[in-house]
VOROTOR-212397 format. One line per field, with one value per residue (C-alpha): z, y, x; residue number from 1. Coordinates in steps of 0.2 Angstrom, whole numbers, plus 5000, padded with zeros to 4 digits. Example, Ala and Ser with C-alpha at 12.3 -4.5 7.8 and 13.67 -1.06 7.14 Angstrom:
c3	(5039 / 5036)
c2	(4978 / 4995)
c1	(5062 / 5068)
n	(1 / 2)
***
This chain:
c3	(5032 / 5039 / 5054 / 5056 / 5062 / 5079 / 5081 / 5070 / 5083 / 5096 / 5088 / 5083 / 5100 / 5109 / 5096 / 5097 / 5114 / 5118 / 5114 / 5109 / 5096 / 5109 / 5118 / 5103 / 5101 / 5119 / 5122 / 5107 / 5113 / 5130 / 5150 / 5148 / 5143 / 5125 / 5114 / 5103 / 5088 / 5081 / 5066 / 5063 / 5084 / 5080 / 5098 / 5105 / 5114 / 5112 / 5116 / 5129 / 5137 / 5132 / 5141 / 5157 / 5153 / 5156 / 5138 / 5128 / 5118 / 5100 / 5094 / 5075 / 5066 / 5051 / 5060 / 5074 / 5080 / 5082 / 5092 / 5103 / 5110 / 5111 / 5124 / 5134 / 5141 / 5157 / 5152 / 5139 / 5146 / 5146 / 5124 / 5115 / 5101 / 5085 / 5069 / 5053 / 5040 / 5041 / 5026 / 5029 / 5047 / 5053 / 5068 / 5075 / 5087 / 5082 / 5089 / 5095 / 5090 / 5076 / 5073 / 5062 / 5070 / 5067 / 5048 / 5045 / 5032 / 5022 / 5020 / 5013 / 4993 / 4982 / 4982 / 4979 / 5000 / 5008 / 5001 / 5011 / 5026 / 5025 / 5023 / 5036 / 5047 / 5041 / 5044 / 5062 / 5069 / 5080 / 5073 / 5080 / 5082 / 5073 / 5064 / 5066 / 5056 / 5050 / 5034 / 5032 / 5021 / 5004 / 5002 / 5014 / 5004 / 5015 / 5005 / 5005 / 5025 / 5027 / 5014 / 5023 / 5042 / 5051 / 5059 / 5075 / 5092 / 5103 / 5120 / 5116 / 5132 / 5138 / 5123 / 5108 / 5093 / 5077 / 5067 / 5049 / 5034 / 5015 / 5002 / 4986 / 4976 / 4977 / 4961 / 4960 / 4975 / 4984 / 4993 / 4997 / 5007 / 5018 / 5036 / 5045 / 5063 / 5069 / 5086 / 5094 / 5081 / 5070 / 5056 / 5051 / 5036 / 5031 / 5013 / 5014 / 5003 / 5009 / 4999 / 5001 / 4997 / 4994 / 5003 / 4988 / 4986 / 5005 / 5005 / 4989 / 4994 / 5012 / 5002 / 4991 / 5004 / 5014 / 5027 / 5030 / 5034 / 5051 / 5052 / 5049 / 5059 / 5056 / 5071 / 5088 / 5097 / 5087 / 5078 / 5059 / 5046 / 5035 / 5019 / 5017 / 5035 / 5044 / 5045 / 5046 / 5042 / 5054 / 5049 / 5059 / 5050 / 5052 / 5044 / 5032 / 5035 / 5027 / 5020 / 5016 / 5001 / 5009 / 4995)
c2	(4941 / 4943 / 4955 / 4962 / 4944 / 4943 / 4926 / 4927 / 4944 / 4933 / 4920 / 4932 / 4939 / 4923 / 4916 / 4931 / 4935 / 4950 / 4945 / 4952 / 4963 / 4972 / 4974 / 4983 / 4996 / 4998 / 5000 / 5014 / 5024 / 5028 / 5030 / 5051 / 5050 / 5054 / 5053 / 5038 / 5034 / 5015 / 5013 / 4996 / 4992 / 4979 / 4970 / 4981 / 4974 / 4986 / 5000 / 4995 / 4990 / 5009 / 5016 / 5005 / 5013 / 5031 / 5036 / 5048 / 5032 / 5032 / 5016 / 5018 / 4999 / 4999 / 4983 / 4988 / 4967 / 4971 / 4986 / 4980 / 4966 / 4979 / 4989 / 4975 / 4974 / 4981 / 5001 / 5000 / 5014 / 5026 / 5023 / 5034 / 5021 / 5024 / 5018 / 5021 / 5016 / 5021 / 5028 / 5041 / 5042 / 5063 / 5072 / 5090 / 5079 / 5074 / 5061 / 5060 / 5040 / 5033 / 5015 / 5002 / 4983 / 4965 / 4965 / 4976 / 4987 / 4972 / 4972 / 4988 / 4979 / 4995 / 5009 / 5020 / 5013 / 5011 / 5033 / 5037 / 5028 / 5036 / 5053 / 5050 / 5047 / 5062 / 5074 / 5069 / 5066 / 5080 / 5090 / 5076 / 5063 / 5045 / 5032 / 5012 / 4998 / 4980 / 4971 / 4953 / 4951 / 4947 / 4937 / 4922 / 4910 / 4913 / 4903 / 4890 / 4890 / 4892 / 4877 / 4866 / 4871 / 4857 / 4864 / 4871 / 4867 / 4883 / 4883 / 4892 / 4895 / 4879 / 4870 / 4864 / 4876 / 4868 / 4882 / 4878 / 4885 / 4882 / 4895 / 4898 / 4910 / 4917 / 4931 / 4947 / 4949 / 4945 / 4928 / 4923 / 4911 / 4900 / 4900 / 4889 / 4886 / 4871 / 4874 / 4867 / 4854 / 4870 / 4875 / 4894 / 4898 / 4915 / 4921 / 4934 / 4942 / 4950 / 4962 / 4959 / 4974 / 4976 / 4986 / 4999 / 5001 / 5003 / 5017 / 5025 / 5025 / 5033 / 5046 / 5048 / 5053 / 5067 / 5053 / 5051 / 5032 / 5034 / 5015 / 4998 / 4985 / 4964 / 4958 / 4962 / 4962 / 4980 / 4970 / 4980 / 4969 / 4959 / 4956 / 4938 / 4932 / 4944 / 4939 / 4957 / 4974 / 4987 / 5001 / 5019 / 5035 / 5053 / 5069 / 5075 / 5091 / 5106 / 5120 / 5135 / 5142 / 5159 / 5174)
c1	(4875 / 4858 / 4860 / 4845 / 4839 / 4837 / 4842 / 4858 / 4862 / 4862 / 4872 / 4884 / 4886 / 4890 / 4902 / 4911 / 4915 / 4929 / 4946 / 4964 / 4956 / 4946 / 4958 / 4970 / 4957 / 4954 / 4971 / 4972 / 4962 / 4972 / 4969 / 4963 / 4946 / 4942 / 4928 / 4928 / 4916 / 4913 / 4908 / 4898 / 4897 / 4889 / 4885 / 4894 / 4907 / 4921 / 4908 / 4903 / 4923 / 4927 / 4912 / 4918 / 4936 / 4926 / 4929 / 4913 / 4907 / 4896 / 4891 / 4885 / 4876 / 4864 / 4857 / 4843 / 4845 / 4864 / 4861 / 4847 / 4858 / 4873 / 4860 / 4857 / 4877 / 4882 / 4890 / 4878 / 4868 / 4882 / 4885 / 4874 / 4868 / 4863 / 4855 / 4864 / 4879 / 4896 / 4893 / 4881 / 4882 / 4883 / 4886 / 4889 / 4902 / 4919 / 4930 / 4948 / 4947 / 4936 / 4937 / 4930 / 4934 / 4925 / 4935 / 4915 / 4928 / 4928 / 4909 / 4912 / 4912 / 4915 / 4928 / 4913 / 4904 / 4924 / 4927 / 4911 / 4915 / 4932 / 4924 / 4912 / 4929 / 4937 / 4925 / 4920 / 4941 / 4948 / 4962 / 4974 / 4962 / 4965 / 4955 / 4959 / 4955 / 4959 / 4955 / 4963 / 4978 / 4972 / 4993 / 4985 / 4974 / 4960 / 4945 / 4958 / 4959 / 4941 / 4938 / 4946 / 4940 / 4930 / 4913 / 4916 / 4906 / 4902 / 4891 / 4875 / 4868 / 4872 / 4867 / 4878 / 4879 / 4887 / 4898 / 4902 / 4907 / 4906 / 4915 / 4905 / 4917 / 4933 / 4937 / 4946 / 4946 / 4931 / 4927 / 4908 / 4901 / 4888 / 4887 / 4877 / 4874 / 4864 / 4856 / 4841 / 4838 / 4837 / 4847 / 4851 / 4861 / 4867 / 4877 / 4890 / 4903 / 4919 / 4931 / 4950 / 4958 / 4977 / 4986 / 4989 / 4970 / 4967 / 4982 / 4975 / 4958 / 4965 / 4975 / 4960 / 4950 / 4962 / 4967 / 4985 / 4993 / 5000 / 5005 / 5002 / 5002 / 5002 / 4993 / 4985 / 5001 / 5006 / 5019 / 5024 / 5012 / 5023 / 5015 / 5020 / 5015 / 5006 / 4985 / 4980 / 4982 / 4978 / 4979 / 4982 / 4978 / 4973 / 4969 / 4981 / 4987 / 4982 / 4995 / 4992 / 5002 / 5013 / 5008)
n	(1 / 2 / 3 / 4 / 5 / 6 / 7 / 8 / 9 / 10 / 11 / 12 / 13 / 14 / 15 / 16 / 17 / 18 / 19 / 20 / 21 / 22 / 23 / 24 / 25 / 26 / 27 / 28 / 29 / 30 / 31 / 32 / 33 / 34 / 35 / 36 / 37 / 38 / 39 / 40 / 41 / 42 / 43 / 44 / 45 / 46 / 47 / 48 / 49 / 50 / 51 / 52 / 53 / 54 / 55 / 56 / 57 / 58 / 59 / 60 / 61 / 62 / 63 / 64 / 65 / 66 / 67 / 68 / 69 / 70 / 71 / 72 / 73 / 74 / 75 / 76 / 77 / 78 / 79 / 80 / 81 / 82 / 83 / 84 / 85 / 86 / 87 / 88 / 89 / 90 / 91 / 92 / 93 / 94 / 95 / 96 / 97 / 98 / 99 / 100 / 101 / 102 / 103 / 104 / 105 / 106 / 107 / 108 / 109 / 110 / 111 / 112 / 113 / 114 / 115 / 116 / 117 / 118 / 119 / 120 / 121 / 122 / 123 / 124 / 125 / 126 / 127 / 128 / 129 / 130 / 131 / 132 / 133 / 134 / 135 / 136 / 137 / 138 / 139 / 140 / 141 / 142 / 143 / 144 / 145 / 146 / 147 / 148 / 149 / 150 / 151 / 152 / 153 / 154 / 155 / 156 / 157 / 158 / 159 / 160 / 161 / 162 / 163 / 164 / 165 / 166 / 167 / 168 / 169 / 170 / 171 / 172 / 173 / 174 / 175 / 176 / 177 / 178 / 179 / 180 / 181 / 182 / 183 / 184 / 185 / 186 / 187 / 188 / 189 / 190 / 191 / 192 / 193 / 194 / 195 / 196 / 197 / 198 / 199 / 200 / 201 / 202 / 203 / 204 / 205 / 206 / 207 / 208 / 209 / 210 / 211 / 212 / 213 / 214 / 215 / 216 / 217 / 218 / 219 / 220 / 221 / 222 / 223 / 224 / 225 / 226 / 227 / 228 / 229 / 230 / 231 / 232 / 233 / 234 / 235 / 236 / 237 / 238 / 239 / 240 / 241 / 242 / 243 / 244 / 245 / 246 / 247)
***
């Protein structure tokens, strides 16, 4: 998807308002102020709910539309914002929560992009500081759900906003596809591709990268994911620790 549009930033921040997934991550990162990093902020919602919770706050977007919207939001002033990937994002700092939310791990298509973003995790945690994402469960038929889904109406500034979506591919593993919103007697269309990785490739590429799998959970309500039912995986990890062989 196009995010460094302007008009598709805006789009995407008011079809997307903060819901029970904001809430999740918020909740993970506590009530004692810690210093949290968010990889691929986007508009920054989450950011900007930690920042009113008190917490040390870095948003990190590739997409300079995505963050100037983000900088517009009340407690946006108290989020230092930056410019970059997930994958080649660096900082003196490091961060007692690092989390990557919106499904943005999916749009990470290659082992090679989802190791450097997992680096980029592991070398700015704490010593017991954690990382949390979610990636869809690839055992739902989810280009068969979206296929089928009717356009959806949102209110766009108190106009009407047409939402709809057409699949275009669904092999090995990936699933493309086109969005279009009609709004104002306008019609925007984006094209995007999303990776839906197993759980075994997501826990190897954790492993892989000195990461240790914490936990997995099936939804936003912290219940255990169950491969045949549950529509996410979110997944809690950390840094593996590092022994030292005695002499």
């Amino acid at each position: 998807m196009d995010y460094q549009s302007a008009e598709i930033a805006a789009i995407y921040d008011r079809i997307n308002p903060r819901a029970e997934d904001t809430d999740f991550y918020v909740s993970l990162a506590g009530t004692r102020r810690c210093a949290v990093l968010d990889l691929g902020c986007g508009t920054g919602t989450l950011c900007c709910a930690l920042a009113e919770r008190g917490h040390q706050v870095t948003g990190v977007d590739p997409a300079a539309a995505m963050l100037a919207v983000a900088k517009k939001k009340p407690f946006a002033d108290q989020v230092e914002w930056v410019e970059c990937s997930a994958q080649v994002y660096h900082s003196e700092r490091r961060f007692d929560l690092i989390v990557m939310t919106g499904h943005a791990f999916q749009c990470l298509l290659t082992d090679t992009d989802a190791s450097a973003a997992f680096a980029t995790m592991r070398r700015h945690l704490t010593h017991r500081g954690r990382i949390a994402f979610e990636t869809r469960n690839p055992q739902l038929d989810w280009a068969g759900e979206w296929g089928k889904r009717s356009p959806v109406i949102h209110d766009f500034f108190g106009s009407e906003l047409s939402e709809s979506l057409k699949v275009t591919a669904n092999e090995g593993g990936f699933v493309s596809f086109k969005t279009s919103y009609r709004v104002h007697h306008r019609l925007v269309t984006t094209n995007s591709t999303l990776r839906f990785a197993s759980q075994k490739q997501v826990e190897d590429l954790l492993s892989r990268s000195g990461l240790a799998l914490r936990e997995i959970l099936g939804d936003w309500d912290a219940r255990p994911f169950e491969p045949a039912r549950s529509r996410e995986m979110i997944f809690i990890a950390e840094s593996k620790p590092i022994h030292l062989d005695r002499p």
